[in-house]
N, C-alpha and C positions, 0 to 999 in steps of 0.2 A: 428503503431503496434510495441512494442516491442518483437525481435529476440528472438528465441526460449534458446538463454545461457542466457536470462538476467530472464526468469519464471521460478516460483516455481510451479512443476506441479504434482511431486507426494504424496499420500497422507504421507508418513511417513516422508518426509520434511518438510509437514507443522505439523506434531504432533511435531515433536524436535523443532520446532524454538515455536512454542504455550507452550513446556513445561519449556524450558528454558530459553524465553526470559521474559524482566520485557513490560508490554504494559504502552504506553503513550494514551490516550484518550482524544475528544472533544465530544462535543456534538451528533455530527454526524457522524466523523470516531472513529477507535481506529488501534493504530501502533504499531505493535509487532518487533522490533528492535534486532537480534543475529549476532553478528561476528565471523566470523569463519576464519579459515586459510585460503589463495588466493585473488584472485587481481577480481573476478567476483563478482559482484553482483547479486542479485537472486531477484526477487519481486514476491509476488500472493498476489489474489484477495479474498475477499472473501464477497458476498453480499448476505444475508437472503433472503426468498423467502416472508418475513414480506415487506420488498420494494416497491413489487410491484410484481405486472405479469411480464413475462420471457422478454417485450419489455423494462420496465421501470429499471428493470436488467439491462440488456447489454447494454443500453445507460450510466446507470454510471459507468459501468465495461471500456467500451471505455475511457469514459470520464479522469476517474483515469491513465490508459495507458495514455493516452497520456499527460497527466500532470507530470509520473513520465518519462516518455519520454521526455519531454523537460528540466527537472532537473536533467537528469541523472547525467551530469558533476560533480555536486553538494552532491551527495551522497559519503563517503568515499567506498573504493573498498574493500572487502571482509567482505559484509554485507547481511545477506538474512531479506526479510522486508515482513511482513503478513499487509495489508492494510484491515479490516474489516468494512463494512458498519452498522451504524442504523440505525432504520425507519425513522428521521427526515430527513437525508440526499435529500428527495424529494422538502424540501421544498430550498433548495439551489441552485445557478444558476453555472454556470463552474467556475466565478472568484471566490466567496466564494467558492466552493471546491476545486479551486488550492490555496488558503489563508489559510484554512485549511491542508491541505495535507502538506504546505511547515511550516505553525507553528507546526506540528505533529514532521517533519522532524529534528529543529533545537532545539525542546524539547528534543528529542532522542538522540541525540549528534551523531546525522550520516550523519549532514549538513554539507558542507564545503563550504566556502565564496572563 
């Protein structure tokens, strides 16, 4: 579970970072990438109700957590990141969504090796 400093959790956070950031997309996520001033990183979710019903939801809501949760290190610090799901994303298993998630990542230029 990602700690409550590292969520993007209000809604006018996530309009700034959707209006000013440039999005990187694949097939089945899309990555909204804004640097701001400070050393936090921010993350949210965002998965269409097109998905699935509210169970198939939150298992790739977890899912994502906890993939950006193990690459935390990996992200530069003062970045807030909008991670948005398409319908296809159903048909993918955890490794292809953290394969995904982490080529989104290093498209964006918010990876660090």
């Amino acid at each position: 579970m990602l700690k409550k400093e590292y969520r993007l959790r209000k809604n006018a956070d996530f309009r700034k970072v959707y209006r000013s950031a440039k999005s990187v997309s694949t097939k089945y996520l899309v990555l909204y990438p804004k640097m701001r001033k400070g050393e936090s990183i921010r993350i949210g979710f965002s998965i269409s109700k097109k998905v699935g019903k509210a169970n198939v939801r939150n298992l790739y809501k977890r899912r994502l957590r906890e993939i950006v949760r193990k690459n935390m290190h990996h992200i530069k610090p003062g970045c807030d990141l909008i991670i948005l799901t398409r319908v296809p994303v159903t048909e993918l298993g955890y490794q292809e969504l953290e394969k995904n998630v982490k080529y989104l990542l290093r498209k964006s230029g918010v990876w660090i090796d």
